[in-house]
C-alpha atoms as a printed R data frame, in Angstrom:
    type eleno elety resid chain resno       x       y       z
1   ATOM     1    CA   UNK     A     1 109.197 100.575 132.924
2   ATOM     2    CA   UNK     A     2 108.928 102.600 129.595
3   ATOM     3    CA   UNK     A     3 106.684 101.115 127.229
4   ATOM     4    CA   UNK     A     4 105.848 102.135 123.201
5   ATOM     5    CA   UNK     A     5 103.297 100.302 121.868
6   ATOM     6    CA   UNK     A     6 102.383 101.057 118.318
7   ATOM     7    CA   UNK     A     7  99.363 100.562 115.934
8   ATOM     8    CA   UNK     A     8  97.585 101.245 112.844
9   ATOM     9    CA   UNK     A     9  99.998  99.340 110.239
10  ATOM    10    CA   UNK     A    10  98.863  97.319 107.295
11  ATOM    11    CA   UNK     A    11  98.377  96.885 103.345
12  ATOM    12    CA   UNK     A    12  97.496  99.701 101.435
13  ATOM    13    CA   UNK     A    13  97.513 100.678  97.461
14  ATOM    14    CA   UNK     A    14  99.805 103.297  95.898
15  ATOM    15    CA   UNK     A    15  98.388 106.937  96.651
16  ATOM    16    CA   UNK     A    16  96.967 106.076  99.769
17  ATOM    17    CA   UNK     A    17  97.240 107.168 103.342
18  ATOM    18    CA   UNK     A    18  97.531 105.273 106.594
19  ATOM    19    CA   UNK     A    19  97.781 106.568 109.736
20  ATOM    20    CA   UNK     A    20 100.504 104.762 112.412
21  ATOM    21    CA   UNK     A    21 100.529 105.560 116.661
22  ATOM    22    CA   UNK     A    22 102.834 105.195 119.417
23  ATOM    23    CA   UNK     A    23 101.424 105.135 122.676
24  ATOM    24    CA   UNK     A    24 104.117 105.911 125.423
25  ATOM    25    CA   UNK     A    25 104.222 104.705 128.758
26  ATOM    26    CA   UNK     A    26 106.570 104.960 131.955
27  ATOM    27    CA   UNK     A    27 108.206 108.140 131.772
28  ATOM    28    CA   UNK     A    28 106.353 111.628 131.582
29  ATOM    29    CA   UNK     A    29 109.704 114.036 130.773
30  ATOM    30    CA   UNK     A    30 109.170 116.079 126.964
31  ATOM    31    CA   UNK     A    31 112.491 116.766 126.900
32  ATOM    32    CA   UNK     A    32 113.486 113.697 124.453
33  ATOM    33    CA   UNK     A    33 112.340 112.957 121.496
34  ATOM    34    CA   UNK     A    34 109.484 110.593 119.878
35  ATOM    35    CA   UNK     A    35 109.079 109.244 116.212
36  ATOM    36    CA   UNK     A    36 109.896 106.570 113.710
37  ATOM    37    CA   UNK     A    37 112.185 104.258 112.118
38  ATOM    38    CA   UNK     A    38 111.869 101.780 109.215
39  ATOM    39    CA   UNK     A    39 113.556  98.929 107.834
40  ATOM    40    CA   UNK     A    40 112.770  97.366 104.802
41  ATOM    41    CA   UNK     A    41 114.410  94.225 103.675
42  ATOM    42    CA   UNK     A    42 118.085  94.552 101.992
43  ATOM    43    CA   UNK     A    43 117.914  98.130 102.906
44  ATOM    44    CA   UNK     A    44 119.953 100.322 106.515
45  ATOM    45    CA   UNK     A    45 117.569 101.508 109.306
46  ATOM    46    CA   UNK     A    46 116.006 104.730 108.553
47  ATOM    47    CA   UNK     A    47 114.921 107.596 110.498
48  ATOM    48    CA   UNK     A    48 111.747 108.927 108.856
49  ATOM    49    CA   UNK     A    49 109.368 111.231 111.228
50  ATOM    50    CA   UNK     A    50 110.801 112.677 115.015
51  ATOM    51    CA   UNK     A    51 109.128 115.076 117.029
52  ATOM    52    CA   UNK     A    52 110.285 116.716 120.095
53  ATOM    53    CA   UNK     A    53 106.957 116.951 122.570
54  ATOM    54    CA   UNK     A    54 108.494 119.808 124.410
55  ATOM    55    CA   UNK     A    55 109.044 122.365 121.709
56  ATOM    56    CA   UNK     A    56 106.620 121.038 118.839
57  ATOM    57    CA   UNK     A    57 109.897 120.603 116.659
58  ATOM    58    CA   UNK     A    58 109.682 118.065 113.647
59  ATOM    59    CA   UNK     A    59 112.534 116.463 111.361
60  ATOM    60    CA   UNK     A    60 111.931 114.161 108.196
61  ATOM    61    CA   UNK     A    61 113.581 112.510 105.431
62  ATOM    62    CA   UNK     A    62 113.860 113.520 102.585
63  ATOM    63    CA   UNK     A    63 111.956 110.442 101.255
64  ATOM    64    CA   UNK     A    64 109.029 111.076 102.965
65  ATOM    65    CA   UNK     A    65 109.204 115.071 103.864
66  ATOM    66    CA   UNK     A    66 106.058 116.356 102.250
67  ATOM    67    CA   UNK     A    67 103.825 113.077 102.700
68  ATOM    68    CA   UNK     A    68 104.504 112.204 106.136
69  ATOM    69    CA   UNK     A    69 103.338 114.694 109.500
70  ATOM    70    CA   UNK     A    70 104.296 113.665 113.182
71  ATOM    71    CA   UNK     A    71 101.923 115.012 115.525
72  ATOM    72    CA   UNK     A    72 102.320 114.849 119.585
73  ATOM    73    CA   UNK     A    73  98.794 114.278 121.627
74  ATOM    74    CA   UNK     A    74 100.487 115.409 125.379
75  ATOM    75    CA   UNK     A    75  97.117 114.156 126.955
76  ATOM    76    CA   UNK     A    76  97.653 110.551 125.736
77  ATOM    77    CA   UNK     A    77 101.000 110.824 125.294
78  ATOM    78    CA   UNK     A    78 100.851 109.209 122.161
79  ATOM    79    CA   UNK     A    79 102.807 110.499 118.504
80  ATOM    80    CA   UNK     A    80 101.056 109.940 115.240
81  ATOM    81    CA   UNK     A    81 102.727 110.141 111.861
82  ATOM    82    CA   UNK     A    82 100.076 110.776 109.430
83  ATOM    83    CA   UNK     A    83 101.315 109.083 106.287
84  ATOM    84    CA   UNK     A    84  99.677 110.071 102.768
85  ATOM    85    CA   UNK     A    85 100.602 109.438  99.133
86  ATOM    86    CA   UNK     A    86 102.558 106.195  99.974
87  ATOM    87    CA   UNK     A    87 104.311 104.273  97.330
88  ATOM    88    CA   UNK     A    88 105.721 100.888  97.641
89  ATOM    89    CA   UNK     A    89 109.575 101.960  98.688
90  ATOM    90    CA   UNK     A    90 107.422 102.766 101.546
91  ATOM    91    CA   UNK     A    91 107.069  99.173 102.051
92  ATOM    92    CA   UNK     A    92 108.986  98.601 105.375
93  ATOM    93    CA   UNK     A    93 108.374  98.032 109.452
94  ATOM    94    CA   UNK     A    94 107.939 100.978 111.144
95  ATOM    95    CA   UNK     A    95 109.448 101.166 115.060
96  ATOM    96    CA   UNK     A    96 108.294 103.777 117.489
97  ATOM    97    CA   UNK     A    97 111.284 105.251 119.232
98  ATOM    98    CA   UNK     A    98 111.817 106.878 122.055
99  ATOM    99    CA   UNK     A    99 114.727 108.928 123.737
100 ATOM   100    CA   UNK     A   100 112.255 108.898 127.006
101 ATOM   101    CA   UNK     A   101 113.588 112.191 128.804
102 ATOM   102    CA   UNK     A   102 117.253 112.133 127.206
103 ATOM   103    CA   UNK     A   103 117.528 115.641 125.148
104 ATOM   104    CA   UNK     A   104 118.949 114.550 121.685
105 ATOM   105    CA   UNK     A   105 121.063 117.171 119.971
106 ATOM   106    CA   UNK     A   106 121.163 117.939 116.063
107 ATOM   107    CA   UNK     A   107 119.090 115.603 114.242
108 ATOM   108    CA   UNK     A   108 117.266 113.340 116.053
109 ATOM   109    CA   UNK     A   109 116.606 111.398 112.337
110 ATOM   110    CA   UNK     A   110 120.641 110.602 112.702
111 ATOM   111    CA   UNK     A   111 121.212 109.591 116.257
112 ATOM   112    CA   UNK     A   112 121.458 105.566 116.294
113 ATOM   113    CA   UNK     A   113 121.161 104.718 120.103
114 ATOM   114    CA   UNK     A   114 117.615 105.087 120.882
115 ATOM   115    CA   UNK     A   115 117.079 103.317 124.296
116 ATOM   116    CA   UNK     A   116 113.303 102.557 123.605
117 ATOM   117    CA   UNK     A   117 112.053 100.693 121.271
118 ATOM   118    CA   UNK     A   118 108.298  99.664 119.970
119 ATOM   119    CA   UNK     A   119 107.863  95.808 118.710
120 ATOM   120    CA   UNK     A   120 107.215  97.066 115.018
121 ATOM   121    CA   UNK     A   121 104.591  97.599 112.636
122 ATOM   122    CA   UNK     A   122 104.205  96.076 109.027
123 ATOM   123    CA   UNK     A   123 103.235  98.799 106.543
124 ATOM   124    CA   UNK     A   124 102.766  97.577 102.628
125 ATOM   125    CA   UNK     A   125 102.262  99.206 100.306
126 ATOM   126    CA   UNK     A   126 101.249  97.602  96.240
């Protein structure tokens, strides 16, 4: 049973930094890919920060490449977007996905059938 359970959301002023995790649980293949998605409200689901455990490989945004870094701990299998300079269009839930041990191809930011799923995190930022 594959589980994602994320932490570390919550309020925050302009220029700041928070720091979001993703514990994973249930599957132990590196071969997919790990990261995040936000929604904000009157806005499409966005890909924002993936990581690929097995090769180290990272994708972003554009609207957060340069402020946001994914990180992979293999020991606790747990991903960490480090998220600095935040401005409110940063406002938004961020989900932990998953692809579990399904390889992704291309752009892992673009693929929109991510089988796993975290319960969502409120980041806002004023």
């Amino acid at each position: 049973h594959v589980q994602l359970v994320e932490s570390g959301g919550g309020s925050v002023q302009a220029g700041g930094s928070l720091r979001l995790s993703c514990a994973a649980s249930g599957y132990t293949d590196t071969s997919g890919v790990i990261g995040w998605f936000r929604m904000a409200p009157g806005t499409e689901r966005e890909g924002v920060a993936m990581i690929r455990p097995g090769t180290g490989d990272t994708y972003y945004s554009d609207s957060v490449k340069g402020r946001f870094t994914i990180s992979h701990d293999y020991a606790k299998d747990t991903a960490y977007p480090q998220m600095n300079t935040l401005n409110p269009k940063d406002t938004a839930i961020y989900y932990c996905v998953s692809s579990g041990g399904t390889v992704i191809a291309g752009n892992p930011l673009l693929y929109g059938d991510y089988r796993y799923w975290g319960q969502g995190t409120q980041v806002t930022v004023s």
